[in-house]
C-alpha positions as CSV (number, residue, x, y, z in Angstrom):
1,X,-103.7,-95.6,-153.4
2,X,-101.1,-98.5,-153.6
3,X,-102.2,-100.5,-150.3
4,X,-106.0,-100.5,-151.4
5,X,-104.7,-101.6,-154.9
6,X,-103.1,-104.0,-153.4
7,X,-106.2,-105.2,-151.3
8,X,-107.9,-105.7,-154.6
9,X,-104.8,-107.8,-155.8
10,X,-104.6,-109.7,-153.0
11,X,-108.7,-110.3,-153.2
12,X,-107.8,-112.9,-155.8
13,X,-106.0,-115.3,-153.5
14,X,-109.2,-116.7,-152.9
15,X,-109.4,-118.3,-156.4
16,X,-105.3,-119.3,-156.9
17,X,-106.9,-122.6,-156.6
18,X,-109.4,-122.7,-159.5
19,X,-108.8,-122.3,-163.4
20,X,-110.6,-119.6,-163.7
21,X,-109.0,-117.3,-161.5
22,X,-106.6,-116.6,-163.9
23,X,-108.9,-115.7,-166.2
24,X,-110.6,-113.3,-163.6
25,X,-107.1,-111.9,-162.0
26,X,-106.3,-111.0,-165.9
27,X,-109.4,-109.3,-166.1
28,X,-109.0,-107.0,-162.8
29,X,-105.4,-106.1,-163.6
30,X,-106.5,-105.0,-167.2
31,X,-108.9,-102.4,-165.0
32,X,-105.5,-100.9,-163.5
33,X,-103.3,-98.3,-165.2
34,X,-100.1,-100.1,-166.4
35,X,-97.7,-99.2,-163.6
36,X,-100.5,-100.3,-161.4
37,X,-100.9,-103.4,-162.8
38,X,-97.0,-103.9,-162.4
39,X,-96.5,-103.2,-158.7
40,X,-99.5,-106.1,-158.1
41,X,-98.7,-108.0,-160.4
42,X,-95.1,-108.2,-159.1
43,X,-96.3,-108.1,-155.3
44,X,-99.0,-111.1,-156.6
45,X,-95.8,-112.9,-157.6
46,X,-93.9,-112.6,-154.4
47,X,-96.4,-114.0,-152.2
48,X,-96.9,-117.1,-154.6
49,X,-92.7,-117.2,-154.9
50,X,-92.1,-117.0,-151.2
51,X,-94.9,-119.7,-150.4
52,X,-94.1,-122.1,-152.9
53,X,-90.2,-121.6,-151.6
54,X,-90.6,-121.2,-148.0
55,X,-92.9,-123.4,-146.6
56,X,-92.6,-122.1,-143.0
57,X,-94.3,-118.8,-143.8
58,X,-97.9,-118.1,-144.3
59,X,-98.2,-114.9,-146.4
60,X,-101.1,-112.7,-146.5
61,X,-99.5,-109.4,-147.5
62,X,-96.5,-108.3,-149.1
63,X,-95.8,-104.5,-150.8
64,X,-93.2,-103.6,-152.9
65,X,-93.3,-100.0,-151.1
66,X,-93.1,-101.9,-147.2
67,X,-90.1,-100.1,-146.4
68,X,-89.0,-97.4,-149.3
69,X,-90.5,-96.7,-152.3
70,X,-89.4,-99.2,-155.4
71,X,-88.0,-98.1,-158.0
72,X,-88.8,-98.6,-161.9
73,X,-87.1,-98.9,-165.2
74,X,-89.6,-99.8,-168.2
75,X,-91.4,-102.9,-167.4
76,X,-89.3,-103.4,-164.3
77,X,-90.0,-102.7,-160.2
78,X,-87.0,-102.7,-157.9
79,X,-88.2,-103.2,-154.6
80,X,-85.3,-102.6,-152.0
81,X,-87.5,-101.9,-149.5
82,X,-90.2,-104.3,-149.7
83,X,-91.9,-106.0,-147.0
84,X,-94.4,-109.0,-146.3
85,X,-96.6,-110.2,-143.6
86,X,-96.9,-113.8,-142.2
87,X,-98.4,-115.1,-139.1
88,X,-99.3,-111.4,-138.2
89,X,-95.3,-110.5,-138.8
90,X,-93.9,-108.4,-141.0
91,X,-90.3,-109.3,-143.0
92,X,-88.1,-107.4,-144.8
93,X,-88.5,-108.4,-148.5
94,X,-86.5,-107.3,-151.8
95,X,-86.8,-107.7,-155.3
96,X,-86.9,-107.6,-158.3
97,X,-89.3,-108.3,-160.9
98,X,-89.5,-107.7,-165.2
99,X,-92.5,-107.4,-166.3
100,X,-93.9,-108.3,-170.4
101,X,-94.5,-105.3,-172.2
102,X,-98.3,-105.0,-171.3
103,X,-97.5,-106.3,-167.9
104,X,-99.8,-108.8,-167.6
105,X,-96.9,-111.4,-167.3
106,X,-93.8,-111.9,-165.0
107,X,-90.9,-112.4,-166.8
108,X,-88.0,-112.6,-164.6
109,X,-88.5,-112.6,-160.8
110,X,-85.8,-112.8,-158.2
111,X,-86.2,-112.2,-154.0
112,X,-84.6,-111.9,-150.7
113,X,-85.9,-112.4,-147.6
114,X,-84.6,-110.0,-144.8
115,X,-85.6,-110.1,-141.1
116,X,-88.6,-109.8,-139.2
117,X,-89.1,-106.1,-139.0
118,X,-89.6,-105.2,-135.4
119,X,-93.3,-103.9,-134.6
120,X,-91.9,-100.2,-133.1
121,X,-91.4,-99.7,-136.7
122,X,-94.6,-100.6,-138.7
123,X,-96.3,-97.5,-137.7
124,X,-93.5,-95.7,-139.2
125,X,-93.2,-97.8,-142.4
126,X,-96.8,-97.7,-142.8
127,X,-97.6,-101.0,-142.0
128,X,-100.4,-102.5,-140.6
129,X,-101.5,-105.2,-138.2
């Protein structure tokens, strides 16, 4: 249920560029329950962190649950085990990421990027090509 709520997060890449998509992103994540809305919200927020820092990697997935399940505490997802995909790779990726109260907004957001996650494992991570 989380990877095809994630597709639906990630279906609004295609509009970072305009104005509006925020105003349509806030719309879909208001459709999700609240710890929904978190997890995409927070993987929405890693992608756009680790382009606007890393220049070198073109991201078109990352999951809080990539390698492990995240953890949460209130308005908070701690994602030891995350993961993210670039240039049909997939990276280890943690974080972790506060939330406001109705999640709709990230308040505090910090990442590490691990290594490339060799592609014997994706099957058993769940990840996908």
């Amino acid at each position: 249920m989380q990877r095809l709520l994630l597709t639906l997060g990630l279906a609004f890449l295609a509009f970072a560029a305009s104005a509006s998509a925020e105003t349509q992103m806030e719309r879909s994540l208001r459709m999700l329950s609240p710890s929904e809305r978190l997890v995409q919200l927070c993987d929405y927020t890693a992608m756009q962190r680790i382009r606007h820092d890393h220049r070198e990697f073109h991201l078109d997935r990352a999951v809080a649950d990539g390698r492990s399940n995240p953890t949460f505490h209130k308005n908070t997802v701690i994602a030891k085990g995350g993961a993210f995909r670039s240039g049909g790779k997939w990276y280890a990726l943690s974080f972790r990421c506060t939330a406001s109260p109705d999640n709709m907004k990230v308040l505090k957001f910090s990442y590490k990027i691990g290594a490339e996650i060799p592609e014997d494992k994706w099957a058993a991570y769940g990840l996908w090509q």
